[in-house]
Each structure stands twice: as C-alpha cells, then as structure tokens.
N, C-alpha and C positions, 0 to 999 in steps of 0.2 A: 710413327710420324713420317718416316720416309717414304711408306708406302702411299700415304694422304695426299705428300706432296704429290709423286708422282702421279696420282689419280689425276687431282687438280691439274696437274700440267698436262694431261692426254686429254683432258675437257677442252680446256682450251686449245690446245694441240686439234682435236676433233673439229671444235667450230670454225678455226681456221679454214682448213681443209675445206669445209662446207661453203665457206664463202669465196675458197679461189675459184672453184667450182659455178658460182651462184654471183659474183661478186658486178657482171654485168649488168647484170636484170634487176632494171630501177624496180622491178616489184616486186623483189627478194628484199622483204624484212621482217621485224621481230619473229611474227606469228608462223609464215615459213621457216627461219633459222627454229622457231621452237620445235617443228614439227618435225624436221628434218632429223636435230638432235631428241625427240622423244620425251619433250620435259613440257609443261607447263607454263606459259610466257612469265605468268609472277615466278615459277619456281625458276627458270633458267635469270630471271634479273637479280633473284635474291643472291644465285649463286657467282654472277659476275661482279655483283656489288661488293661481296664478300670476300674474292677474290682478285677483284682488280681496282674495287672501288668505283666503276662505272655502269650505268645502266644497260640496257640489250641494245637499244636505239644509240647510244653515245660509241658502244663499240663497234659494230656495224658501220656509222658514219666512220670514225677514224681506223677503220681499216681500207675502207673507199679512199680515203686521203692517203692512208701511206701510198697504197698499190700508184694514185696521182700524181705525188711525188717522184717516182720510180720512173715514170712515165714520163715527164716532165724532164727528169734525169738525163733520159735516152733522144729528148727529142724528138719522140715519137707519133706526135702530133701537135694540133693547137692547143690550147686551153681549153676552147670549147670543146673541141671534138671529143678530149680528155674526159670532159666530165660528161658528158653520154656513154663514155667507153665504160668508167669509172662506176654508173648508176645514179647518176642526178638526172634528174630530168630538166632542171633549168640551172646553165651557165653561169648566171646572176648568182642564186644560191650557194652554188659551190663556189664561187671566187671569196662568197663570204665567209661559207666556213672554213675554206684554205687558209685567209688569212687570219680568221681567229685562232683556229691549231697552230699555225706554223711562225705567223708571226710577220708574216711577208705576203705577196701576191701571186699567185700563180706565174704572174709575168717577169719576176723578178728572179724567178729560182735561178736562168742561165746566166745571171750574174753574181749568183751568189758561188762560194766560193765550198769543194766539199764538204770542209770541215766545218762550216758556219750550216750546213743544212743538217735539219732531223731528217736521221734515218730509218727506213720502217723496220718494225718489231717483228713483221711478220713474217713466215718462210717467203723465200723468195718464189716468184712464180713460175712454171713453165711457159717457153719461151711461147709453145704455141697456144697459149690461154693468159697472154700477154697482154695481147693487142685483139678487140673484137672483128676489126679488116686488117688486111696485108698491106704496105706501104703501097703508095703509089708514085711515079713518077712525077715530080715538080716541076709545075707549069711557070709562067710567067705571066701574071694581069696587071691592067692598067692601075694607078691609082686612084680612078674613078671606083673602079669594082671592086678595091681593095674596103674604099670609105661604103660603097653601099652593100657588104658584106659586113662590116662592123655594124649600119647601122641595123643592120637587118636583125643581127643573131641579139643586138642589145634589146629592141625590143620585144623579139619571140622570148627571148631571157624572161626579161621584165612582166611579159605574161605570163611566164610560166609561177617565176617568184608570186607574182600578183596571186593568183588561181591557188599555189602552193599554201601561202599563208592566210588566203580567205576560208578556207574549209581544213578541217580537223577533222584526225578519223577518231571518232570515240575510241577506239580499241585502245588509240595510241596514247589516250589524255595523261593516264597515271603516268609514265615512263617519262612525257613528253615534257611532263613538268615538276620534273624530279632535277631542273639543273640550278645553276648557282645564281639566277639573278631573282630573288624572292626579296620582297618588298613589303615592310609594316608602316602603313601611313597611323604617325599618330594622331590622336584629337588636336585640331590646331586652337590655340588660346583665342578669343576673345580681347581682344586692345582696345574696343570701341567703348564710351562713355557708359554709355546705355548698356549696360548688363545684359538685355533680355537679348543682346542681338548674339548673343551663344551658337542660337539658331542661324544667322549665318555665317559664323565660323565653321559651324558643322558642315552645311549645306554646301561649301566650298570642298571639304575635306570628301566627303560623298559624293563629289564628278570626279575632285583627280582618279579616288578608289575606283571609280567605273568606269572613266578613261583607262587607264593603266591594265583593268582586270583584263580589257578588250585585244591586248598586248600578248599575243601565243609564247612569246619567250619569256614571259614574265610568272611569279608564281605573285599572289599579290592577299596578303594577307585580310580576310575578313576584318570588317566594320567592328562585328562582337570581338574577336581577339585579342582587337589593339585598347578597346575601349575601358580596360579594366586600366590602363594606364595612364588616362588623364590625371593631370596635376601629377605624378607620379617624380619622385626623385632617385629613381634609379638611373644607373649611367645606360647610354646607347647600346654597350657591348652586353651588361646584363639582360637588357629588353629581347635585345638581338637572339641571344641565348636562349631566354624562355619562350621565344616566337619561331626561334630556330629559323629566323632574316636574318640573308646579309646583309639589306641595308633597312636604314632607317630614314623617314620622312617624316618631316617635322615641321612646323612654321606659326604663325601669328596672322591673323586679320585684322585690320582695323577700319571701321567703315563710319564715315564722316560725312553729312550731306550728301551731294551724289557724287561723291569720291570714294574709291575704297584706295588700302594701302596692304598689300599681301606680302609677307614673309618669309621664304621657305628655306630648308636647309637639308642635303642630302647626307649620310653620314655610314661611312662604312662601319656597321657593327663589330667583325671582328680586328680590326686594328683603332676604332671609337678615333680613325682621322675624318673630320668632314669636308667629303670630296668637292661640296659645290652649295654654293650662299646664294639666293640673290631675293631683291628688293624690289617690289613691280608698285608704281604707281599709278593708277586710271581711274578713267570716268566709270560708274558704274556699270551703263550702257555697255562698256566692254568685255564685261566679267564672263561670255561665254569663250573669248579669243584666248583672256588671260588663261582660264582654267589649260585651254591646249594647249596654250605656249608652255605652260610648264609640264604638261603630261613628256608633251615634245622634246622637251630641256633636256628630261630624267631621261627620256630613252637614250636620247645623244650620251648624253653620259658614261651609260652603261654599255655605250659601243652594241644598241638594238638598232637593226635595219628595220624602220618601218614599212608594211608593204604599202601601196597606195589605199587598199581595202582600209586598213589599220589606220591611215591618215583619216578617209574621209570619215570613219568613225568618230575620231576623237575630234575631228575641227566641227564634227555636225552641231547645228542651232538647235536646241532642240525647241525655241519657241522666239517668236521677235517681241513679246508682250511680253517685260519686267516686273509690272505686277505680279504676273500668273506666277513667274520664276521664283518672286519670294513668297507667296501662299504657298508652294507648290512644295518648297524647304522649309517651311512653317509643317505643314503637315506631315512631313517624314521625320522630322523634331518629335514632331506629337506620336506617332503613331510607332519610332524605334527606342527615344530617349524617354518619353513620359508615359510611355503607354497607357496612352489615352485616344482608344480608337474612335470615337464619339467624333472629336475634335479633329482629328486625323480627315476624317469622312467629311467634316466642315469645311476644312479647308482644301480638299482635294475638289470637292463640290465647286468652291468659287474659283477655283483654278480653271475647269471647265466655263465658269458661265462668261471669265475672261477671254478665255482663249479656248475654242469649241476641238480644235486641231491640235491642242499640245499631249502626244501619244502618253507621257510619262504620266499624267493624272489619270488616266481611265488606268493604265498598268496598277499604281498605287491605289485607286480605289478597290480592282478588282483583290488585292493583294489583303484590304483591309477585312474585307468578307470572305474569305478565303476559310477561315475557320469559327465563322456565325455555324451558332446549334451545336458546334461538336460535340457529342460523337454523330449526331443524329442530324444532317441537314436537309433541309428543305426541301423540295421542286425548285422553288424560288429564288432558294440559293443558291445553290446550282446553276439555275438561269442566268441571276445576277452574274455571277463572277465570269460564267463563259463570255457573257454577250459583251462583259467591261475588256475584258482579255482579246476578244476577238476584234475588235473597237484599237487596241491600243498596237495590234498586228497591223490590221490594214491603211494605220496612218506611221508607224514605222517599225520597217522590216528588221531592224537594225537590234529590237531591243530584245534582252532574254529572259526578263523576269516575267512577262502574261506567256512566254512558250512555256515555264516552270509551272504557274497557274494553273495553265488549261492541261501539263499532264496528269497533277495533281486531283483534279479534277475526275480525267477520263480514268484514271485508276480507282478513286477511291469511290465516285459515284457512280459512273458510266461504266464500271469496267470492262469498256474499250481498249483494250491491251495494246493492239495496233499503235490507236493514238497515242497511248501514252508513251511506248516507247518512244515517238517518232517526236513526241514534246519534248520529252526530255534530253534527248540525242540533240534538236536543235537549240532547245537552251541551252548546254551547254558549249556545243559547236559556238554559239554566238557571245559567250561570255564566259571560256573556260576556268574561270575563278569562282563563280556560282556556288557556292557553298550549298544554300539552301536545295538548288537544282543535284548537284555533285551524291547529298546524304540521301536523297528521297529518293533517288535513282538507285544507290545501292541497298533500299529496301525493297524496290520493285524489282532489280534482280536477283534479291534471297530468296524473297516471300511467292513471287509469283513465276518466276522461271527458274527457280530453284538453281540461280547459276551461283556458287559460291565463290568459283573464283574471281571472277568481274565481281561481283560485290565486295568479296576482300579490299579487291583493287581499288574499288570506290572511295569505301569506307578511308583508306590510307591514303585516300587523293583528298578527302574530305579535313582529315585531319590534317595535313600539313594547310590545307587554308585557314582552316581555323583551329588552330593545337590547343589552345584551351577549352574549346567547347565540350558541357554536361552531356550536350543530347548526342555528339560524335561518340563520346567516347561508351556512353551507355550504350549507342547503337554498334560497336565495338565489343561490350561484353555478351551483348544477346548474340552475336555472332559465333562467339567460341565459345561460348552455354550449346549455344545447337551443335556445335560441334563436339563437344564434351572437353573442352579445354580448360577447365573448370582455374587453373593457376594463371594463364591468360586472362579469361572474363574478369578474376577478382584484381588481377592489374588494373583494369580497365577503369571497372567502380571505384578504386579508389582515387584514380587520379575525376573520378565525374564527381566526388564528393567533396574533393579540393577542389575544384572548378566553381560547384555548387551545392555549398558544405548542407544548405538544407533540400535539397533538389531527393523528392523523395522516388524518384523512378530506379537510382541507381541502389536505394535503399530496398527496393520490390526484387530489382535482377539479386542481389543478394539474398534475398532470402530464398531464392528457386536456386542458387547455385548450390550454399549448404543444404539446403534440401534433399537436395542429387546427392552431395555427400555423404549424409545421411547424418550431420552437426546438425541436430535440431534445437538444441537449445539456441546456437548459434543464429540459427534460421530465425531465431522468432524475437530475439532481441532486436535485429535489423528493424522487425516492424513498430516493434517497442520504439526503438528512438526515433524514427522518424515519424512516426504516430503522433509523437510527441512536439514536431516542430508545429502544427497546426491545433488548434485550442477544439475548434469543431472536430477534429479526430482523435482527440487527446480522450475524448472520454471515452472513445471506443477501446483504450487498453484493457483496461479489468477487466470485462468481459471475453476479451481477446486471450488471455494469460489463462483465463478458467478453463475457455474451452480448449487451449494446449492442456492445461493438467488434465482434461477428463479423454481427450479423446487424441493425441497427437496431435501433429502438423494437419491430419484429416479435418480432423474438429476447428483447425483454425481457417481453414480454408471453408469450410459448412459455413462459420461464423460469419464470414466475410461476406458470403453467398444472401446468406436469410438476411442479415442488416442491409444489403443493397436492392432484393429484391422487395424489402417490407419496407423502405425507408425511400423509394424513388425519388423526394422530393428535398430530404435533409443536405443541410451542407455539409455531413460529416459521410458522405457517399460517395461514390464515383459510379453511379446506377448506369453504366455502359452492356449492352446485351452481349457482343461479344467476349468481353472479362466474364461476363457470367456462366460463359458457354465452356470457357477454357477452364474453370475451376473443377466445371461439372464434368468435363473430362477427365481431371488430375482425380477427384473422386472415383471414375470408373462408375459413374454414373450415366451413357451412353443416349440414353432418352431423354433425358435432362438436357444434356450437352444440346443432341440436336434439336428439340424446340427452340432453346433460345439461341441456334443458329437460325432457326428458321425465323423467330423476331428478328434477329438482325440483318436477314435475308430481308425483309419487309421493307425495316425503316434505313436500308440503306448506310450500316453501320459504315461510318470510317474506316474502323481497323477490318472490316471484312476479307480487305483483298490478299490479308495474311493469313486467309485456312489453308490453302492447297500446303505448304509447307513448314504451318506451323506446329511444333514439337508436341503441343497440349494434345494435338490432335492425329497420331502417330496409332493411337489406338483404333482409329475412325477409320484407318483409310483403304478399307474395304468393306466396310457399311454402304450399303447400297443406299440408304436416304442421304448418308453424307457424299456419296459421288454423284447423285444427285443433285445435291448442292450447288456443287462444284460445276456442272454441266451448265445448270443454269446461269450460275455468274457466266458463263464461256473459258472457265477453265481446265475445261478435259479434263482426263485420267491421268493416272500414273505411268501408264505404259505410249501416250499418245501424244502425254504435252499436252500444251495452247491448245486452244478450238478457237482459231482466230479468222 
C-alpha cells in the first residue's frame, strides 16, 4: 500500500515537474502533458480523477494559478503581464478563473493579508524559470497613457476571451465538460386552459435547452433524459442524482390571449435549496427576449461569464413571424413527443410557406427525412435531406443540428470521410451538448477510423448528456464487446434494458456477448424474450429454439438468415443486407458474407460505413474482394488508413 502511495505521489510529483518546465507555453495542454508523461489523455484524466478528483484540463489551469499567485505575491509584474507569463492567452479569462479559484481578484491579492491567501501546492519554482523576462526598470507615465493602456489590454482581453469561447477544440470537449455546472431542464407544466397548448409549454422548454446547450461551461442535459420525468414526484435532489445535475430547472407556462405568463425556478440538486424564483409576465410578441432573459438569469446565477459570441447566440430572433414560431413548436411536438413524422413535415411545411427565411424549419424538415427508407435510402433522399440542410446553413450559421444531418449523411451515404468529419467537429463546436451529434460521432470514430480511444471519450461525453439513454448505453456495450470486455458490455445492457425495458438491440448485444462466452443457452434466451416483446416476431420463437436444438447457436444464426432473406417483405424481419452479411461471416461462410456486402455495396446500406472495423468481419480482412470493398467506399487498408 505504501508503495502505491508513493507511486502515485512521483506521478504527480512527475507532472509537476513537467509543467514548471512547460508552464509558460499557452500551448502546453492536456494532449502535450499526455505525451510528455507517456499515457493516453483518457488514461492520464482517469488517473488524476482518481487521484486528485480533477480533470487533466482542471489541473493544468490550477497550477497556472498557483505559480499567479506566487507571482502576484512577489510583485513581479501586472496582472496582465502575469497571465501571459502564467499561459493564458487572454487577461479577461484569467482574471476570471483567479477569482473563481481563489475567491478574490487578481487585483486584490496586495491587500490581502498572508494568511487570508491560498497557498500553492505545488514545488516552488526556480528562480530563474520564474519569470519568463527579467525585471526592468520603472518608468513614470502620464495618466492619459496610464487610462489608454487599460483601455487598450481590456479589449485585446475581451478579444481574446471573445475568440477563446467562440471555438472549441473537439479534442478538449469530453474533459472540458466534465465540470460542475450541469443542468436538467425539466418538462415545464402547462397552466393554460386549453390542454392542447402542452405544445407550448414544451416549445418554451426547447430554446431555454438550446440557449443554454450553446453555453461551453455548461453541461446541459438532453430533451430524452429529463423527459421521463414529467408529472414526476420525485424530490430535486433524487432527479439530481439520477441525471447526475447539479442543478435543476423547472417552471410553468401559461398562455392567455396574446399574453403569456412563465414560471421558473432554479434549484440546487445536491442541497434541494432553490437558488432563484422568478415570474415574467409579456406580450406574446416578446417570448423570443423572454426566453434569453432567462437563459441570461441562469448563467448570472451560476457565476458564467458570457462571451459576446455566446450573447449574440442566445439573444438571436430566429424568425419575426409568430405564426411560423408556433407551427414551427407544433411540429417538434409532433415529430419528438408523438412521433408522428407525417405531421411533423405538415407543419414544418407551413412554417416555410410563412416565413421562407426561418433557418430552424428547413433544419427540422431535413432532420424529419433523415431516416426515410432505412436501412436502404434513396438518391432522393439523400438529395432531400442535403439540399434542406444546406438551406438551413446558408440562412443561419449559428445552428448545429443540419451540420449533424449533413455528417450523417456524408458518412452513411456519400462516404465522404472528409466531410463527415468536418460536420461533425462543427456540430458540435457549435452546440457542445448535441447529444445526437456527440453518439454518431463516436460511431464514426470506432467504425471508420478505428480510433477507440476518442470514441470511448465520446461515448462518456454522450452519456453524461444524456445518462439514461438505450441507444448510449447499447452503443457502450458494442464498444467493450469489440474490446472483449465482455463484464463491461453486460453493465451496459443492463442498464439499456432499464432504460428501455422492451428496446430489443440491447437484447441482440447480449446474445453475441454469451455467445463469445460460450453461455449458449444464455445466448438464446435473450432472443427468446425479447422476440417476444413484438407479436410479429413472436411466432418466429419455435422455430428459433428448433433450430438451436438441431444445430447450435450456428443453426440459429442460418435461421435468422433464411427467414430474412425469404421473408423480405414480412413484418416479423429486419430484411437489412448488411445483418445479412455479418451473420454470414459468424458462419464462416466467406462468399455468402461478401455478395451481400456487395448488395449492400449497391443499395447504399446505412450500416455500411461499419465494415472497415467491424468484428463480424475480422475474418475478411485480408480477402482481396473484401479490401476491395473497402477501396471503393474510400476506405483504404489496414496498413494505410483513410484514402481520403
């Protein structure tokens, strides 16, 4: 045990070192310190977390602040100069995080008093890797040049802050919003007469979420998360708990002629005190101001410095036509809460023929066809969804759901690798809560750049957005199934079967996990009960259970094969070319396999762009027709990568 310790303390002891070294250089972070120390940026976070309870990013910053302090201490320069010395690139920012660590303002230290000031943890420095210049001799200026030197460094500051908070390095997303201001908006009530106006209590509850996601220090909890919680009587602190937010956001609408009356209330989850009430009455006409006066409120609150980027996001109109604005939350009604895309597509339709410029209709229409035909789409659809997507960019830059579309797209039909990456990197940049953007992206980097560890990292950025989600946490188990983590993956499923007690995907990952184990009876019950949740697939048991008695899990895998390949047409199928190809592979059946890659090849399957590293096909991958394959999507070799 004491050896452990001490391990642990020369780890830390090591990174130290590395940063008094490095501690200058605004461009010394995570992924340098990882490289320096020899670890892996998830594995050097997991091991700080574990150890010190902070992120890589979180200690890096408050080591920059002790060494400031020290500095500060000595008198050794201004503020500003300090924080160029220190590795901040902009003034503004450090003065913010000084007084969020410390409690004060950089300006205040020389009157604060020793023992009232935090001391830094860290070795103290050499004198001569102190100071990045030598002192110089103190001039005397006027107090003209005194005020246009303040004004001057406020706003290169303010630029920098500005610049700093408008762009996100994807590298840094997971880490970045790994900190403590995570937010559950729940469903707000309905107080209006009229019952059906639900829809727009929702449609209110769906800008502040999209204001606030827009928020880089916020972690802001997914739509699906929170929604299992309407009408719900559980207290703040248990929601809190099961969302894993600290705070909770909650409120009431009530909409009266052309008055509305809005409700909200913020509430610290882990102490269930509510930090802040308040009561907005307006004209309807107003309800784009109200919505950011309170995105605005909440960040005040939470002690978030907005940048101006971040302002003009959340104060932006997105349409002057009130009409359009309630068809526009009529259709996102229809098409999230009643899924009923028909209607979704009705009303996103006369939201356009209102209002020809309002970006968010052509977004949600392209969003609605997004997955017309699956597995097998169109030209047409294809067409559709880019040209709505492209449509809803050019009239605003702003928005990050048609960048998630169009990577979606350029992956699963186009695969244009390029593109997609470069959709998805701006989706998220532009809407770092993005959930839907966040999981498709860590399937883009399992399946087609074979990067596991960004994909980990995704995956666990994906689940704190959304911590209840089936399809996370499924996509979770298929990740340590490829890795053979086989007590992992069945974690995973089970918490996707609490999630979505009849959700039969995470019923299929378990049957390939005992499989691998080699629990076959195990393996085949999974499909037994959930075979059973659907009446159309219910009758395919017996037959299922025969062909395990006569022939193994082989024979049930043939079974599943012959009923979708002969049955194209039944509802009790999932008649997908790709499923068909990977069975044929778990057969060891090679020519099978690749024909109906090559069908899928053809009709442009969905799931296509997961052959380069999918496990079915591990046998393949040095089959000359199946790197063939591969060539022609533009996915090169094994040995070359991308052919991008």
């Amino acid at each position: 045990m004491a050896g452990q310790v001490s391990m642990d303390q020369a780890f830390v002891e090591r990174l130290n070192n590395i940063l008094i070294s490095n501690f200058t250089n605004e461009h010394f972070g995570v992924q340098e310190l990882a490289d320096e120390v020899g670890m892996s940026r998830s594995q050097m976070h997991r091991k700080l977390n574990t150890l010190l309870g902070k992120s890589s990013s979180q200690f890096i910053r408050e080591y920059r602040l002790e060494r400031a302090l020290e500095m500060l201490q000595n008198e050794e320069a201004t503020a500003s100069e300090i924080a160029y010395r220190v590795g901040f690139n902009s003034p503004t920012y450090f003065n913010t995080c000084f007084s969020d660590f410390y409690g004060y303002t950089p300006g205040e230290v020389k009157f604060k008093k020793t023992d009232e000031l935090k001391n830094g943890i860290a070795p103290k420095i050499p004198a001569s890797k102190a100071t990045a210049t030598p002192k110089k001799k103190k001039k005397t200026f006027t107090p003209l040049f005194w005020v246009s030197v303040v004004a001057l460094v406020i706003l290169i500051g303010y630029s920098f802050y500005h610049n700093s908070k408008a762009e996100i390095d994807i590298e840094d997303v997971p880490i970045h919003l790994r900190e403590d201001k995570t937010i559950a908006v729940l469903p707000f009530q309905n107080l209006s007469d009229d019952s059906e106006n639900q829809y727009f209590a929702d449609g209110i509850r769906e800008d502040i979420i999209n204001h606030l996601s827009k928020v880089q220090e916020f972690i802001v909890k997914s739509r699906q998360s929170t929604e299992m919680y309407r009408d719900s009587h559980l207290s703040s602190q248990d929601i809190g708990f099961a969302l894993d937010a600290n705070y909770i956001l909650g409120g009431s609408v009530q909409k009266h002629g052309d008055r509305i009356r809005v409700r909200v209330h913020l509430i610290n989850s882990k102490t269930d005190v509510q930090l802040w009430f308040r009561d907005f009455d307006r004209e309807y006409q107003d309800i784009f101001e109200l919505e950011s006066e309170i995105s605005r409120l909440i960040a005040s609150e939470l002690n978030v410095v907005l940048s101006p980027h971040e302002l003009e996001l959340i104060d932006k109109v997105p349409t002057d036509n009130l009409e359009a604005y309630s068809l526009y939350i009529k259709a996102l009604y229809s098409l999230y809460y009643d899924e009923n895309v028909d209607l979704a597509r009705r009303y996103f339709n006369l939201c356009i023929e209102e209002d020809a410029g309002f970006a968010l209709a052509y977004s949600g229409l392209a969003e609605s066809y997004l997955w017309e035909n699956w597995p097998t789409p169109t030209v047409k659809d294809a067409e559709q969804v880019k040209q709505l997507a492209i449509k809803a960019m050019e009239l605003d830059k702003s928005l990050s759901e048609p960048h998630r579309v169009m990577a979606y797209v350029s992956e699963t039909y186009d695969w244009n690798w390029t593109k997609a990456e470069k959709e998805f990197q701006e989706a998220i940049k532009l809407n770092p809560n993005n959930y839907y953007a966040i999981s498709e992206y860590a399937m883009y980097l399992q399946y087609v750049l074979g990067d596991f560890e960004k994909a980990r990292e995704m995956i666990e950025l994906a689940q704190l957005v959304n911590p209840n989600s089936a399809f996370t946490a499924v996509l979770s188990a298929e990740f340590y199934l490829h890795e053979d983590n086989f007590k992992k993956a069945l974690e995973e499923t089970k918490k996707a079967k609490e999630y979505a007690p009849k959700g039969m995907w995470a019923y299929w990952v378990d049957f390939k996990i005992y499989t691998e184990l080699g629990n076959y009876d195990q393996a085949v019950r999974q499909l037994e009960e959930s075979w059973g949740f659907v009446e159309a697939f219910e009758l395919n048991i017996p037959p299922m259970l025969e062909a395990y008695e006569k022939d193994g899990v082989k024979g049930v895998y043939r079974m599943i094969n012959d009923m979708d390949i002969n049955n194209a047409n039944s509802e009790g199928v999932q008649h997908n070319a790709y499923w068909i190809a990977q069975k044929f592979a778990f057969l060891d059946e090679p020519e099978n396999a690749l024909k109906w890659l090559e069908i899928a090849f053809r009709r442009k399957n969905a799931e296509l762009f997961m052959i380069k590293y999918d496990p079915y096909f591990e046998n393949l991958r040095s089959n000359s027709d199946f790197l063939e394959i591969l060539q022609k999507m533009n996915l090169g070799n094994y040995q070359g990568g991308l052919k991008l």
